[in-house]
RODO-2510 file (C-alpha; in nm, 4 decimals, decimal comma):
residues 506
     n   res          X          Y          Z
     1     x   -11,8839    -5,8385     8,8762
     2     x   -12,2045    -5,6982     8,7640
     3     x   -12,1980    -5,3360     8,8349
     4     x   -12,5734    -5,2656     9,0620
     5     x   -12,7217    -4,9615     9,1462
     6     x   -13,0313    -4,9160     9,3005
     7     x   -13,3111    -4,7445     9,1628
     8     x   -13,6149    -4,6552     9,3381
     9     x   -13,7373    -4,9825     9,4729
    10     x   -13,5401    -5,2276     9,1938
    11     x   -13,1797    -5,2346     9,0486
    12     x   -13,0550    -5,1155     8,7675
    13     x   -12,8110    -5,4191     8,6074
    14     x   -12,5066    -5,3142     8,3936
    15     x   -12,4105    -5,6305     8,1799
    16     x   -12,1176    -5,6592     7,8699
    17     x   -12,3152    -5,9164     7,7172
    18     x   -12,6184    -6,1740     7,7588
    19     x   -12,6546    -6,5502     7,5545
    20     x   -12,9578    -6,5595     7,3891
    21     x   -13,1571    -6,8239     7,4630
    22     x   -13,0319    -7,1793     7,3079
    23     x   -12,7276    -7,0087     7,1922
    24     x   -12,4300    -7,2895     7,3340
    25     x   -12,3905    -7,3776     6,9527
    26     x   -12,5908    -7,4501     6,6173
    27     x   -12,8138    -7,6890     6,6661
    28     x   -12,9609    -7,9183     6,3292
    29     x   -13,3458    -7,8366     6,3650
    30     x   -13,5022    -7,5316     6,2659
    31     x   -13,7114    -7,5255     6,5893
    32     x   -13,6743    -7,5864     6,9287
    33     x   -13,7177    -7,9034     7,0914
    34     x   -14,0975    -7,9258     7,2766
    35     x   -13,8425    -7,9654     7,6116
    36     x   -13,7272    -7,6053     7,5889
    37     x   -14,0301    -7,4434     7,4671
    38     x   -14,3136    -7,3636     7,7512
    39     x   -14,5825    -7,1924     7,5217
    40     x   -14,6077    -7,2388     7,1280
    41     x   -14,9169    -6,9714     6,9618
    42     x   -14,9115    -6,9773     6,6125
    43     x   -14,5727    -6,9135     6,4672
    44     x   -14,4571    -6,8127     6,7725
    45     x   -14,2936    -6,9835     7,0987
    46     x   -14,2229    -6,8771     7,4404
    47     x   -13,9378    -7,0861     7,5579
    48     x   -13,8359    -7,1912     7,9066
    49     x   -13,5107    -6,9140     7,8975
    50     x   -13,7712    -6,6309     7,7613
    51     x   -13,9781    -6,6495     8,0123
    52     x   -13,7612    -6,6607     8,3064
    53     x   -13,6016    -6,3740     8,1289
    54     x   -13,9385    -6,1770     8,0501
    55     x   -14,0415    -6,2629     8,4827
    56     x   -13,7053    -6,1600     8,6075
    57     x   -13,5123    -5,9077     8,3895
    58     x   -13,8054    -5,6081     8,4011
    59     x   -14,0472    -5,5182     8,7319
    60     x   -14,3697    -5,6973     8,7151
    61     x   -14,7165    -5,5294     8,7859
    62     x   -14,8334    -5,5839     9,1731
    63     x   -15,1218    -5,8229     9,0617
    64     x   -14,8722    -6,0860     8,9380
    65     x   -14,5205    -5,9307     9,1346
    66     x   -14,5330    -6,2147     9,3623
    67     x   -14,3846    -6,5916     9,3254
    68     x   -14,6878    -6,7793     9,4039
    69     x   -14,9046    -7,0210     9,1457
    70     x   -15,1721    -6,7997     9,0589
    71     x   -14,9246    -6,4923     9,0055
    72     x   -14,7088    -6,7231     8,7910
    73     x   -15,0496    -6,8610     8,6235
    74     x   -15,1196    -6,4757     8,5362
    75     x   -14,7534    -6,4822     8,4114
    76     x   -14,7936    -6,6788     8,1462
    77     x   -15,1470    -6,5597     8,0518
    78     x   -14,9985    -6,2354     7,9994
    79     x   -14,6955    -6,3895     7,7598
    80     x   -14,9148    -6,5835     7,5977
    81     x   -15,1948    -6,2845     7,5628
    82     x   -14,9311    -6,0581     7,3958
    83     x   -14,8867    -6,2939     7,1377
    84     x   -15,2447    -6,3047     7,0934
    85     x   -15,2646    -5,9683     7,0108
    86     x   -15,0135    -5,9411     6,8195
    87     x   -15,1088    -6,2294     6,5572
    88     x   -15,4395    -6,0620     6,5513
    89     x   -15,2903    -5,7171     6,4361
    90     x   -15,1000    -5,8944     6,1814
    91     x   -15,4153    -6,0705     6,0548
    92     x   -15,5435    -5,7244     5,9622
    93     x   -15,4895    -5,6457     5,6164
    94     x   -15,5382    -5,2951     5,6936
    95     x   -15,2487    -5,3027     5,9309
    96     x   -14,8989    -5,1547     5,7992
    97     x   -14,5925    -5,1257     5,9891
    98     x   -14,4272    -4,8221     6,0395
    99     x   -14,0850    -4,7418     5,8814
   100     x   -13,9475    -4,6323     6,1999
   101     x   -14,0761    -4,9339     6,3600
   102     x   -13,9458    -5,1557     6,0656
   103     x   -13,6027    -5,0044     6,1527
   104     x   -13,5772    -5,0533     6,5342
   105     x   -13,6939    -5,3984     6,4793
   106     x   -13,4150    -5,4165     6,2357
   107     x   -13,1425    -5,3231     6,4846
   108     x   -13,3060    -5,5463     6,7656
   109     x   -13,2217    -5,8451     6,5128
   110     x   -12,8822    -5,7207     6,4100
   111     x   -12,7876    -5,6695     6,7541
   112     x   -12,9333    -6,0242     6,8329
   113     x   -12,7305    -6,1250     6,5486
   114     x   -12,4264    -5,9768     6,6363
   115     x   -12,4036    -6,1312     7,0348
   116     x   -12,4663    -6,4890     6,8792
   117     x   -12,1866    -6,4292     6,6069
   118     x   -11,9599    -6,3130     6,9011
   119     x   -12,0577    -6,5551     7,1306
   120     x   -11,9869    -6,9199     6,9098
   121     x   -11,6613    -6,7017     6,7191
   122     x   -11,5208    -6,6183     7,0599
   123     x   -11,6390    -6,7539     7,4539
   124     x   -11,7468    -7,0657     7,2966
   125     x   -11,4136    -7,1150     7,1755
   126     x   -11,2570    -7,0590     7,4975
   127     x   -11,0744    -7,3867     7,6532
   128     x   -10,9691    -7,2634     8,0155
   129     x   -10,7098    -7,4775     8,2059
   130     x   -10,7741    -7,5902     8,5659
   131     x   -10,4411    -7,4240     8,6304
   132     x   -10,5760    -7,1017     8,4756
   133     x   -10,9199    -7,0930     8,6881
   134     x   -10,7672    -7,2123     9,0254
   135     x   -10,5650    -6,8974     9,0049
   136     x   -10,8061    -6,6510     8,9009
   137     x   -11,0341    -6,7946     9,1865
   138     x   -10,7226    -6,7574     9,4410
   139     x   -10,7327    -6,3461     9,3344
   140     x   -11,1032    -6,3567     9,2967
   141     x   -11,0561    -6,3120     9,6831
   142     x   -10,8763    -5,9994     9,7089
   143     x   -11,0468    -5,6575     9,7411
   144     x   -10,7359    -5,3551     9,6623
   145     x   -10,7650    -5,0480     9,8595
   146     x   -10,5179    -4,7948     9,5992
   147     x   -10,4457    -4,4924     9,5989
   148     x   -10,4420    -4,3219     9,2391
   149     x   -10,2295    -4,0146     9,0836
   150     x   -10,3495    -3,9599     8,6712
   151     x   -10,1532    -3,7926     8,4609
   152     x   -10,2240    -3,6429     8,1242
   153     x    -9,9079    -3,7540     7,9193
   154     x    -9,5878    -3,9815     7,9201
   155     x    -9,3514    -3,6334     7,9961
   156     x    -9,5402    -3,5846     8,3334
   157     x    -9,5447    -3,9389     8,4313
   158     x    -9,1653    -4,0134     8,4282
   159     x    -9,0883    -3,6668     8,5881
   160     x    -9,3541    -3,7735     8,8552
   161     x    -9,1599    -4,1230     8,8902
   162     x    -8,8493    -3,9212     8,8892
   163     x    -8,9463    -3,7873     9,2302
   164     x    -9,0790    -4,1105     9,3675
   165     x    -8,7448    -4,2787     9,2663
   166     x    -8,5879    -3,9937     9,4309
   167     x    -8,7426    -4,0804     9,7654
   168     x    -9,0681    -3,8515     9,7961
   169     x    -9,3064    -4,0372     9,9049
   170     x    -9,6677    -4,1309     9,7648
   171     x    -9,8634    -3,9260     9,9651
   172     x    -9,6411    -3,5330     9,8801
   173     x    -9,6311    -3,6535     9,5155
   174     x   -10,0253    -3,6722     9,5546
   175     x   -10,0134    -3,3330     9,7661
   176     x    -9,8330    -3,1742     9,4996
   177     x   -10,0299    -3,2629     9,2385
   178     x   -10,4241    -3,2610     9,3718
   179     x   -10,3418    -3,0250     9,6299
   180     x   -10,4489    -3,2289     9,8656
   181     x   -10,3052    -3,4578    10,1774
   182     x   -10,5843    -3,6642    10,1942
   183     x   -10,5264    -3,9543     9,9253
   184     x   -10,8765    -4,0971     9,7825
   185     x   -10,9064    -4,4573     9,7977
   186     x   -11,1028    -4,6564     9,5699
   187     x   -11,1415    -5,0219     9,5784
   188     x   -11,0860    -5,2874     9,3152
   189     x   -11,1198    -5,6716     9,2508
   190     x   -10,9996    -5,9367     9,0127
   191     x   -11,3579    -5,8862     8,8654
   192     x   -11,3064    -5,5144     8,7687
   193     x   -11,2679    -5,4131     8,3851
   194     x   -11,2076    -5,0768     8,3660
   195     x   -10,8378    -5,1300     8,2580
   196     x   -10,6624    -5,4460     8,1798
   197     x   -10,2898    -5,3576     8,2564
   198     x   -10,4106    -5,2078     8,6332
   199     x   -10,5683    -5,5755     8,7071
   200     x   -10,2209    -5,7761     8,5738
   201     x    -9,9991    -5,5110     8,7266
   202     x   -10,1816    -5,5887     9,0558
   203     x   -10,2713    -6,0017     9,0254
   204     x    -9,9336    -6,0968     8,8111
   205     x    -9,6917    -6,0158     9,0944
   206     x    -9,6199    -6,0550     9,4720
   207     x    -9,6662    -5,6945     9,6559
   208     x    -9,6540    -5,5575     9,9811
   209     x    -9,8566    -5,3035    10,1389
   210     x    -9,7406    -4,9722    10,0400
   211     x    -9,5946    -5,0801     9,6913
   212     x    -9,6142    -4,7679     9,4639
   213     x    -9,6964    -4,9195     9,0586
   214     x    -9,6425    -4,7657     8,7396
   215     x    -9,7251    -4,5377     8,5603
   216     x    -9,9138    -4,7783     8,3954
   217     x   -10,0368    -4,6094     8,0087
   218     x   -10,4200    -4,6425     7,9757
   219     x   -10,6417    -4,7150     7,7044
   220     x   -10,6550    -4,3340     7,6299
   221     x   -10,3281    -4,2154     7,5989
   222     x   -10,3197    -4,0558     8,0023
   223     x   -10,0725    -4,2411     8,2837
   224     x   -10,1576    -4,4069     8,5971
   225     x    -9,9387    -4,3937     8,8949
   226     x   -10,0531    -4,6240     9,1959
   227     x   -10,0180    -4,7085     9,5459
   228     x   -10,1697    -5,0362     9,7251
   229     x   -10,3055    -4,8864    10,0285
   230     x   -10,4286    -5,2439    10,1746
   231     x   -10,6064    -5,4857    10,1025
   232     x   -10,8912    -5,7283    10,1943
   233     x   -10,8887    -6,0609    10,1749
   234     x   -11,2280    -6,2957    10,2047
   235     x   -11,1850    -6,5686    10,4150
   236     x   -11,3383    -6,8569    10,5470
   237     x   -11,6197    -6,8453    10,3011
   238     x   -11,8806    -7,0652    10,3076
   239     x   -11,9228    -7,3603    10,0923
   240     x   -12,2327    -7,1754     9,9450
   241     x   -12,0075    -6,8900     9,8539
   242     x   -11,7199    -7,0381     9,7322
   243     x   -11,8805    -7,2061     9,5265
   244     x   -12,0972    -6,8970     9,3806
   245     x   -11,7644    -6,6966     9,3706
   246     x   -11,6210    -7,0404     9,1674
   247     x   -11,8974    -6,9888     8,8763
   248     x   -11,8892    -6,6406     8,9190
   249     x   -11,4455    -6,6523     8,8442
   250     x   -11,5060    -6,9424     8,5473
   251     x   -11,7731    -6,6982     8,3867
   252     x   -11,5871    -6,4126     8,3873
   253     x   -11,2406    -6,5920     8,2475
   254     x   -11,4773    -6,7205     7,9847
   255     x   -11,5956    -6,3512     7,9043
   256     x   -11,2193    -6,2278     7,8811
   257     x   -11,0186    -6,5055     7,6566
   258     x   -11,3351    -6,5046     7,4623
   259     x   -11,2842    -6,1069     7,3925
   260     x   -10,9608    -6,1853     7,3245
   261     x   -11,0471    -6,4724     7,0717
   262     x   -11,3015    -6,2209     6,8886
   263     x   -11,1381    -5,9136     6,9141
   264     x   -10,8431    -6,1533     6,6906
   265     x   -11,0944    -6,2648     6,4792
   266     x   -11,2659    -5,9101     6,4425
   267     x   -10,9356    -5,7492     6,3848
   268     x   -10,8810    -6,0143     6,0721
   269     x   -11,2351    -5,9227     5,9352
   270     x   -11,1459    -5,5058     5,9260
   271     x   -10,7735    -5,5758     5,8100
   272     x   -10,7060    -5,3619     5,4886
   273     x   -11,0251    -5,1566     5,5729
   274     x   -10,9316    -4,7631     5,5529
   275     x   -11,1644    -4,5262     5,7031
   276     x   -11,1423    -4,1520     5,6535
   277     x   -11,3646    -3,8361     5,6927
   278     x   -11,4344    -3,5561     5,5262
   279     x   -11,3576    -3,3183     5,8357
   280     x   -11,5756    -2,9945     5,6383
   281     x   -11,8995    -3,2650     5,6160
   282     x   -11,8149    -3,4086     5,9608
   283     x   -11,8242    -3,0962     6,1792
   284     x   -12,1462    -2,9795     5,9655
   285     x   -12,3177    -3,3656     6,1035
   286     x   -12,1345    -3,3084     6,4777
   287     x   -12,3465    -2,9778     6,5114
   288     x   -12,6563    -3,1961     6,3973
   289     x   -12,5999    -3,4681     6,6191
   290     x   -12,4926    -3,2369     6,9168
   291     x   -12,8461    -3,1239     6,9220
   292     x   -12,9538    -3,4879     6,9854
   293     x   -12,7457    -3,6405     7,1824
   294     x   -12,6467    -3,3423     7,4416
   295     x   -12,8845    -3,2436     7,6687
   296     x   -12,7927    -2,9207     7,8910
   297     x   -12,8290    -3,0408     8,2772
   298     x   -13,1865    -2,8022     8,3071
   299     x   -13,3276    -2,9965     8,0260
   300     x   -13,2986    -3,3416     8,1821
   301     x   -13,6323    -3,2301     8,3881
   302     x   -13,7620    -3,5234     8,5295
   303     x   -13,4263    -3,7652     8,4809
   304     x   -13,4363    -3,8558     8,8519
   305     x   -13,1325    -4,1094     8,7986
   306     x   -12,7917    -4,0141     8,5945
   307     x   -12,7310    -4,4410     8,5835
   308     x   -13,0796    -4,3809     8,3723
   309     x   -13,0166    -4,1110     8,1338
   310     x   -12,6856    -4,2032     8,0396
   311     x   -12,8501    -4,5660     7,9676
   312     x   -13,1342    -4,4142     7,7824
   313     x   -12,9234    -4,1525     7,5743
   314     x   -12,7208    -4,4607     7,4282
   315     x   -13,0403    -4,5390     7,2120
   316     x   -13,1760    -4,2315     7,0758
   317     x   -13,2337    -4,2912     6,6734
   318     x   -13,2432    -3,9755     6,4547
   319     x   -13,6132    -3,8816     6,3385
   320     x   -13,6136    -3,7221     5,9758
   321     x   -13,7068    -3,3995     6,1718
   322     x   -13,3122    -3,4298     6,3544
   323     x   -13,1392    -3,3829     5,9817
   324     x   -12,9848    -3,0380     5,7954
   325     x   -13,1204    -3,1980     5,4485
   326     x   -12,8758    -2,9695     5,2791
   327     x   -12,5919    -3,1624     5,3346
   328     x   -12,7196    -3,4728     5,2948
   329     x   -12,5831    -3,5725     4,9435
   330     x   -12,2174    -3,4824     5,0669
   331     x   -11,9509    -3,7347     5,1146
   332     x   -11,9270    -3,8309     5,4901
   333     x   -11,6615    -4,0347     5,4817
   334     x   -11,4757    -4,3171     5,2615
   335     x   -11,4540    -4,6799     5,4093
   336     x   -11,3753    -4,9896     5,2100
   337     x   -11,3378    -4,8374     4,8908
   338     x   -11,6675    -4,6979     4,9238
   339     x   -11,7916    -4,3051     4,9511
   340     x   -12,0653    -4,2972     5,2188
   341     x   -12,2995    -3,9590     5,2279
   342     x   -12,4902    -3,8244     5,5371
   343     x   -12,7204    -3,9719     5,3619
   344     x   -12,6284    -4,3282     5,3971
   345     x   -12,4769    -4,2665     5,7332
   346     x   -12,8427    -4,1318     5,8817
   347     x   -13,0011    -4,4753     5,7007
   348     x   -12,7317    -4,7254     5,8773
   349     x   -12,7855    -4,5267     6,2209
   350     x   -13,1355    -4,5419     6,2161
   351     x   -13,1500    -4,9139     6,2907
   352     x   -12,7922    -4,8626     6,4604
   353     x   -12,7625    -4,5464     6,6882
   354     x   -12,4722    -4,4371     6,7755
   355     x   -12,2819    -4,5626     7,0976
   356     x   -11,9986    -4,3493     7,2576
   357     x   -11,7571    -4,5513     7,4429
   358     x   -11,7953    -4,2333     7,7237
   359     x   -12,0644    -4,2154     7,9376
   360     x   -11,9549    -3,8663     8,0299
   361     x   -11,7644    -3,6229     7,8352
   362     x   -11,7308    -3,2519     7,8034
   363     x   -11,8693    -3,0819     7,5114
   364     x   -11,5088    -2,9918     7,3693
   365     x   -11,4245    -3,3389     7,3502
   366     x   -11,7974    -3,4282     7,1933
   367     x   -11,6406    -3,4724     6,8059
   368     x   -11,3891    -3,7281     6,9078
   369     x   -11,5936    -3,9031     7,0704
   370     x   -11,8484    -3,9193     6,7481
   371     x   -11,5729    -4,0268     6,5443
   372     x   -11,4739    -4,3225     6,7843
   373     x   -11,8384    -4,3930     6,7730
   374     x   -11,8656    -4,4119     6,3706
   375     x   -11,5676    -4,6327     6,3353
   376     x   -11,7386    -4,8662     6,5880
   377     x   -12,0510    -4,8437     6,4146
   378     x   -11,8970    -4,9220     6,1046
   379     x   -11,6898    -5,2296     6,2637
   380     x   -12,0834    -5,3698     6,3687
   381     x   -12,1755    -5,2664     5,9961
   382     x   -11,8583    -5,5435     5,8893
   383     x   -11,9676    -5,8105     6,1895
   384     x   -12,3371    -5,7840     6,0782
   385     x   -12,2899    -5,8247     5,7146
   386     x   -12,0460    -6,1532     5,8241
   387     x   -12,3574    -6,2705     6,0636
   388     x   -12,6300    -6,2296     5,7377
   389     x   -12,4024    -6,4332     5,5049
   390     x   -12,3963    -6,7385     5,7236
   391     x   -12,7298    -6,7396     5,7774
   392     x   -12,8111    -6,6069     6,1201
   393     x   -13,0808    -6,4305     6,0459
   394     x   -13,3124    -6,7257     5,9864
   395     x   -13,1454    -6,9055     6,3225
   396     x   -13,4478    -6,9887     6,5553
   397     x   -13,3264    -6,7639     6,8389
   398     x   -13,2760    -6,4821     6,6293
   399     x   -13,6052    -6,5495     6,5122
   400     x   -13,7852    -6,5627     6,8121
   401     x   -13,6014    -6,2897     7,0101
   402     x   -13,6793    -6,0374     6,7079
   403     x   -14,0708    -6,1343     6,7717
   404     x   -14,0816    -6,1324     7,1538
   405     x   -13,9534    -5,7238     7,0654
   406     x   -14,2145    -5,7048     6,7629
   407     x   -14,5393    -5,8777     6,9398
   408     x   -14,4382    -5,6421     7,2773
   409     x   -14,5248    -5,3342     7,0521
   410     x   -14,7991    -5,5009     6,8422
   411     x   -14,9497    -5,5606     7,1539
   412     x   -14,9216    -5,2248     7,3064
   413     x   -15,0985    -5,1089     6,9900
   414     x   -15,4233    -5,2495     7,0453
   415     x   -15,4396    -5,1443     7,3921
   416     x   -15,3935    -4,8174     7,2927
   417     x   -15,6493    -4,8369     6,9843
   418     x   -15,8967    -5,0036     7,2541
   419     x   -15,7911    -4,6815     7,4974
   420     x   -15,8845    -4,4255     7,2726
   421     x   -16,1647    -4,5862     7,1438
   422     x   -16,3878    -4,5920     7,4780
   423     x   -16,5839    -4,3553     7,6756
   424     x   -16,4692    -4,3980     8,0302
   425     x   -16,3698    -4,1217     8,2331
   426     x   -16,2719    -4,3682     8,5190
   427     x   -15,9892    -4,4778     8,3501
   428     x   -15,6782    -4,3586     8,3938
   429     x   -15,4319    -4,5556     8,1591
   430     x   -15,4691    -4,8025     7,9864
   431     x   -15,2414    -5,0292     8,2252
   432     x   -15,5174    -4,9569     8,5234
   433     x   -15,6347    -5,2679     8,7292
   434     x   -15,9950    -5,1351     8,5748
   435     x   -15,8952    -5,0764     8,2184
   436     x   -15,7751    -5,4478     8,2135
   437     x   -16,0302    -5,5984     8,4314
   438     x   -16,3202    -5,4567     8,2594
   439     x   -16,2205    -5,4094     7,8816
   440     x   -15,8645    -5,6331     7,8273
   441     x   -15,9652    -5,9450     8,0337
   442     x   -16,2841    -5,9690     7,8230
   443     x   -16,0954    -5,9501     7,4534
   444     x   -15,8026    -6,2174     7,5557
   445     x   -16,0887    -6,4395     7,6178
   446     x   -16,2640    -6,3871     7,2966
   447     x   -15,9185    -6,4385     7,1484
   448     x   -15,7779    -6,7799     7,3200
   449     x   -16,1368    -6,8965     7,2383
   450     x   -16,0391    -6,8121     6,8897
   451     x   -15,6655    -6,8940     6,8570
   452     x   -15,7724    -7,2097     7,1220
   453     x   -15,6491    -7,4379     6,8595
   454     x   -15,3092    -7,3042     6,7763
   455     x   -15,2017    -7,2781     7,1396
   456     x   -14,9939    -7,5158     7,2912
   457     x   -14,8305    -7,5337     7,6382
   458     x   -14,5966    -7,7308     7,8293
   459     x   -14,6816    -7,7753     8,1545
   460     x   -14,3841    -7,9957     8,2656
   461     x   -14,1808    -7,7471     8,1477
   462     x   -14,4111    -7,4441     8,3160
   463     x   -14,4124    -7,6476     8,6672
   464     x   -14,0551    -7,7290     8,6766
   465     x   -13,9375    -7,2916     8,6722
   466     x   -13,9563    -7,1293     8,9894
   467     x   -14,0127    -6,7774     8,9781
   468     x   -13,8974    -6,4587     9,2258
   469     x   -14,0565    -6,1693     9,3701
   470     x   -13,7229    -5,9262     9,3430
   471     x   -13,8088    -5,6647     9,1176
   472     x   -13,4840    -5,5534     8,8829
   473     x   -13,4181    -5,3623     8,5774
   474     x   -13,1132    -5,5010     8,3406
   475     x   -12,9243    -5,3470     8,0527
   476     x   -12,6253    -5,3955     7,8694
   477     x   -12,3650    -5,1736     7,7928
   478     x   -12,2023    -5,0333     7,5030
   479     x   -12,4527    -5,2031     7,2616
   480     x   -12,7375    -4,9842     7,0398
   481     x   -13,0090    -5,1266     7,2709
   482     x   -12,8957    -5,1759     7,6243
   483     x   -13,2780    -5,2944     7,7809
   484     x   -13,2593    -5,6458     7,7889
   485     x   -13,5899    -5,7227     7,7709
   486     x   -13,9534    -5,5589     7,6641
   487     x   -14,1467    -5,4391     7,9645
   488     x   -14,4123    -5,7002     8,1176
   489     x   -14,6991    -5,6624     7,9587
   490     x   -14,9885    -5,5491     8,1482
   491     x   -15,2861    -5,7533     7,9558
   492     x   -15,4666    -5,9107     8,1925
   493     x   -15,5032    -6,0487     8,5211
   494     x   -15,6372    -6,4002     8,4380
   495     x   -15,5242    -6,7004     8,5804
   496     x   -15,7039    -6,9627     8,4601
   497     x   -15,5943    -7,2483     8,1714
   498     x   -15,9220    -7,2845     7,9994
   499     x   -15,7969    -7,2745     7,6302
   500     x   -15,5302    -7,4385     7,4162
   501     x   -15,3794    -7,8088     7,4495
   502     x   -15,1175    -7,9800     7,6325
   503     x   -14,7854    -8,0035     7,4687
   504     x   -14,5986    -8,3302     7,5222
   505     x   -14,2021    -8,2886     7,5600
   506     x   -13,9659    -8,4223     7,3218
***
């Protein structure tokens, strides 16, 4: 399920993947329907998914926190406000984007890009049988309590079975080896990913408590050696929760013959595709990449939550300052037939940074791991250019997902220019109750007086979403850009729908 940890007074969501909005196949318009769309301003739309998204996927300010009308009415000022600003900083012919800017809102879309493509060439392809889901539901109601013994290679695991065939039990094995009598238990479900052979080894076959498995060989080379300590089982659910667990099972088997159905079709895209480094260039770009991506414990300062850096540290893009310009003309590697310099490797990762499939590692094993993380960045390079030549870029999701990211900074720029450009002690930031009140409240309504006539909102659609008050932060994993969603932005505290005109549904 979805991993949660709790961070000060929200929680911190780990996800593998989200749908954007509209995305259960290609539609034949260009647009979305007026029945999905809650807000249109100018070019841009807020649709009924974005905004439930935007409410409940990043805390809220206290003035609007709460799930009552006005709060939701200062909801969808604020949405509706950033957009506002944003189309005015475009209208500026002074205005010009910066390159670094340019490039993170290039990796936002190719990301985007990317989840669609996977999504409609893999879990919308999925055709799950009622056989198939009745029995994943059955061990959806199992929790394991096992005890584990790793070991490093295939010689230590069969000498290790050796004695367990011989009759020593679990528990001296364990002793022998940890140097401990106390066995750690951990718990595991049906819903856990970690490892795909530990979840069939346990849900394929009958087993009794006390059942020593394996070894089992892992995704990275070491050996698993098990024993089911117990179990729980959850019965007499309610109907409530059966049924929750029910979508909760048919999602997930979704998720995992759709990987499979990608990960075929990914593996056909990067057949014949030879990638090898130049190890004198590589260790040269490992020492200049160390000095971004490691962080000594005593430098982490204020990191209050691990969950927080390790999320954040997935995302760092080189600056020009990062690079050893010396070497950046040198062949890197050679992939497809073609020679790629440091050079063109910084360009690609500065719209694409780099994503270890660690969370933790030890320095010593910090090259390997940037190696793994080039050959998946090159495998999103393939999947990318695959999602540009049929079109995806110009798909209306993609389209308005790249400029929910683009009008969220926009519109932080003009607060800030308005910031720096007043005189007022008293104000402390420029998302203060008095910095909105008295200088942002007053410029949204110049601006939906002036924009009044290309604003447009759907207030069956608005009326029909019910909003929370549970404050949470989600992310992804193992993506680029793991933060799901821009902050809320704080704009203003109106609640009143004195501008614009009533959109009709289709």
């Amino acid at each position: 399920m979805l991993a949660q940890k709790i961070y000060r007074s929200f929680y911190v969501l780990t996800v593998s993947f989200f749908l954007l909005s509209g995305c259960g196949g290609k539609k034949d318009v260009d647009s979305y329907p007026n029945s999905e769309v809650m807000a249109r301003v100018g070019d841009r739309v807020i649709t009924k998914s974005e905004f439930i998204r935007r409410v409940e996927y990043t805390p809220r300010p206290s003035y609007c926190s709460g799930d009552n009308s006005i709060h939701k009415k200062i909801i969808l000022n604020s949405l509706i406000a950033e957009k506002l600003l944003a189309l005015d900083v475009l209208a500026k012919p002074e205005f010009e984007s910066p390159i670094q800017f340019d490039k993170y809102i290039q990796g936002r879309r190719e990301q985007a890009m990317r989840q669609l493509y996977r999504y409609e060439h893999g879990i919308n392809l999925v055709n799950s049988t009622d056989e198939q889901l009745n029995r994943s539901f059955k061990d959806a109601h199992r929790e394991f309590d096992l005890g584990f013994i790793t070991l490093p290679d295939s010689q230590f695991a069969y000498a290790t079975k050796t004695f367990l065939d011989d009759g020593e039990s679990f528990e001296s094995v364990y002793e022998r080896i940890l140097g401990t009598k106390v066995v750690e238990v951990k718990k595991l479900t049906w819903f856990d990913d970690e490892e795909i052979i530990i979840r069939e080894a346990l849900f394929s076959q009958p087993l009794e408590k006390g059942s020593v498995i394996g070894p089992l060989e892992l995704r990275d080379g070491k050996y698993l050696i098990l024993k089911v300590m117990g179990w729980n089982d959850k019965l007499n659910m309610s109907e409530s929760a059966n049924r929750t667990l029910w979508e909760d099972v048919v999602s997930k088997v979704k998720e995992r013959e759709g990987n499979l159905i990608f990960n075929e079709h990914t593996a056909e895209l990067m057949r014949g595709k030879s990638f090898v480094l130049e190890e004198n260039t590589f260790r040269v770009v490992v020492d200049d990449l160390a000095e971004k991506y490691l962080m000594k414990e005593s430098d982490k300062g204020s990191m209050l939550n691990q969950a927080i850096w390790d999320l954040e540290k997935q995302h760092l893009a080189l600056n020009e300052s990062d690079l050893n310009e010396s070497h950046l003309d040198q062949k890197l590697f050679s992939f497809d037939g073609k020679d790629w310099t440091v050079q063109d490797f910084y360009i690609l990762v500065a719209s694409h940074p780099l994503v270890f499939r660690e969370k933790r590692f030890e320095m010593s094993d910090f090259a390997r791991q940037v190696k793994l993380a080039i050959a998946d960045l090159l495998k999103d390079h393939i999947i990318t250019g695959e999602a540009y030549a049929k079109g995806y870029s110009t798909r209306k999701e993609i389209i308005s997902y790249e400029q929910m990211w683009q009008d969220q900074y926009l519109s932080g720029i003009y607060k800030e220019v308005i910031r720096f450009s007043i005189d007022d002690s008293t104000i402390s930031s420029s998302n203060s109750i008095p910095f909105i009140e008295g200088y942002m409240n007053p410029i949204i309504d110049s601006l939906q007086t002036v924009y009044s006539s290309d604003i447009y909102i759907n207030f069956d659609v608005y009326e029909a979403v019910s909003i929370t008050h549970i404050d949470m932060f989600v992310a992804q994993d193992n993506v680029p850009y793991p933060v799901l969603v821009p902050p809320f932005p704080q704009i203003t505290t109106d609640h009143i729908f004195d501008y614009g005109s009533k959109l009709e549904s289709d």
